[in-house]
Steps between C-alpha positions, in 0.01 A plus 500: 500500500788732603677428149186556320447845700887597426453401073204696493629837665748471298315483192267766587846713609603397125213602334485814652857583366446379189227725470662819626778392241304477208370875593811647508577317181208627333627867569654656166574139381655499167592113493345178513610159606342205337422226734339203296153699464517718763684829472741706742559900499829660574716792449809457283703736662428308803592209356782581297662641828426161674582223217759499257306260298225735454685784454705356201207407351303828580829690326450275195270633367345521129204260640140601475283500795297184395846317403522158740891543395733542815597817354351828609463871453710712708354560778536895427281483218140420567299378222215608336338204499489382855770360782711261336527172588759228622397119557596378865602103379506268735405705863163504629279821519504475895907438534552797273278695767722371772740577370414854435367590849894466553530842274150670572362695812269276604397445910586304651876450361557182346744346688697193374363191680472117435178408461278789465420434144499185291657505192318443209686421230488141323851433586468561857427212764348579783524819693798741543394807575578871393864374494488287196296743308838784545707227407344436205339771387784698593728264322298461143449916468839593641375691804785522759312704745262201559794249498685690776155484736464123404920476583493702834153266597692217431836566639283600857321166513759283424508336811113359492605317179406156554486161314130415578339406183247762399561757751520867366860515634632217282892570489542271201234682305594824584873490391425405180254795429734707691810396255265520157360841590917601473514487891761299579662659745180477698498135378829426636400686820179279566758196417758580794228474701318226371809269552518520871232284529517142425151443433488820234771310321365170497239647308690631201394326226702480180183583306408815610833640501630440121384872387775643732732768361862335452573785794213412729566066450891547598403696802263273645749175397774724676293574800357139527866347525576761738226425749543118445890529604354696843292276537707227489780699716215542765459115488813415529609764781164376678658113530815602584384698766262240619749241501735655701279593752482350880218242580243598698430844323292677287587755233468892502606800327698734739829791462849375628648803670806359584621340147278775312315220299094489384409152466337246640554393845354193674330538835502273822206390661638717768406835276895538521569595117929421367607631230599202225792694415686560799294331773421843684179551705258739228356777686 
């Protein structure tokens, strides 16, 4: 019931940006995005300040308005016959508004989040939130200003990555779109993390990680070895340690202020901790 309550707020919250967007959009409009049969309207100097995709192909020019061509007037000419037009391929009507309430005055600020709205495009699965749509949309129309929001979102939550299949903060989906959208220093970022935890990396699957920049693949192979060789130092210190120790105790982690060590220590039944390096009482 609770889950139900949230999804619906949320849509209403949606829907009531979506419509404050497509007000301001309306305003002095002298563009149109082409969303299967439903159409958008913008403001190419808006635009052209925001994507370099659409302002190369606003500065094209020699299109006419009704042209379905990716080429368009500039945007400093305005056409007799109406706003020009520009087809939006492959993005949904509703991500292209998410998108946009990134660049638009709209209240309450869109704030980057996981999971407040599902992305809609065909070659999405499941539900990523305001995130993916950046990353993508931000990727496919050159927009860095929405890239660096998606980037600074991502780099903060990097530690509530996780390996649980379809949870909104899966690591080993996330890295990938990170890496494609030309993030890969966020990428490689989420991956020092990710590799601290054994279960995270038992869950790296070949498959979903053979679209990796050359760049993005050698750092997580790099950082992978690395945290298996600590690992395997922290095993190996661990049964040395515990093999030299006295019977009759238990181990704990305590400072040595008498050989200036930090390691582990074993401790009597007596609550009398030694040091394992120099036999000293640990204060």
């Amino acid at each position: 019931m609770a889950q139900a309550s949230k999804e619906t707020t949320g849509s209403a919250a949606a829907a009531s940006t979506n419509e404050q967007l497509l007000e301001l959009l309306s305003l002095g409009s002298d563009v149109q995005l082409l969303f299967e049969d439903e159409a958008v309207p913008g403001h190419a100097q808006t635009l052209s300040m925001w994507s370099k995709v659409l302002s190369n192909a606003l500065e094209a020019g020699n299109c006419s308005s009704s042209s379905s061509s990716a080429s368009l007037l500039n945007y400093n000419s305005k056409p007799a016959s109406g706003p020009i037009t520009f087809p939006m391929d492959g993005i949904s009507k509703n991500d292209w508004l998410t998108a946009v309430s990134f660049i638009y005055p709209v209240v309450p600020q869109a704030l980057v989040t996981w999971d407040n709205l599902e992305m809609s495009t065909a070659s999405c699965v499941g539900c990523y939130g305001s995130c993916q749509v950046l990353l993508a949309i931000g990727s496919k129309y050159d927009m860095p200003a929405l890239l660096s929001r998606a980037a600074t979102f991502l780099e903060s939550n990097k530690n509530v990555l996780n390996s649980k299949p379809g949870s909104l903060q899966l690591v080993w989906k996330w890295i990938p779109l990170a890496d494609a959208a030309g993030l890969s220093e966020v990428a490689q970022v989420c991956i020092d993390s990710a590799v601290k935890d054994i279960a995270v990396v038992a869950e790296c699957k070949k498959e979903l990680l053979l679209d990796l920049s050359p760049a993005t693949s050698s750092h997580l192979a790099a950082a992978l070895a690395e945290q298996s060789i600590r690992n395997e130092q922290m095993r190996v210190k661990a049964y040395l340690l515990k093999e030299s120790a006295p019977a009759g105790c238990n181990w704990d982690s305590a400072y040595c202020s008498h050989c200036m060590t930090l390691r582990r220590h074993y401790k009597y039944e007596s609550a009398t901790v030694k040091c394992g390096v120099c036999r000293s009482t640990v204060s």
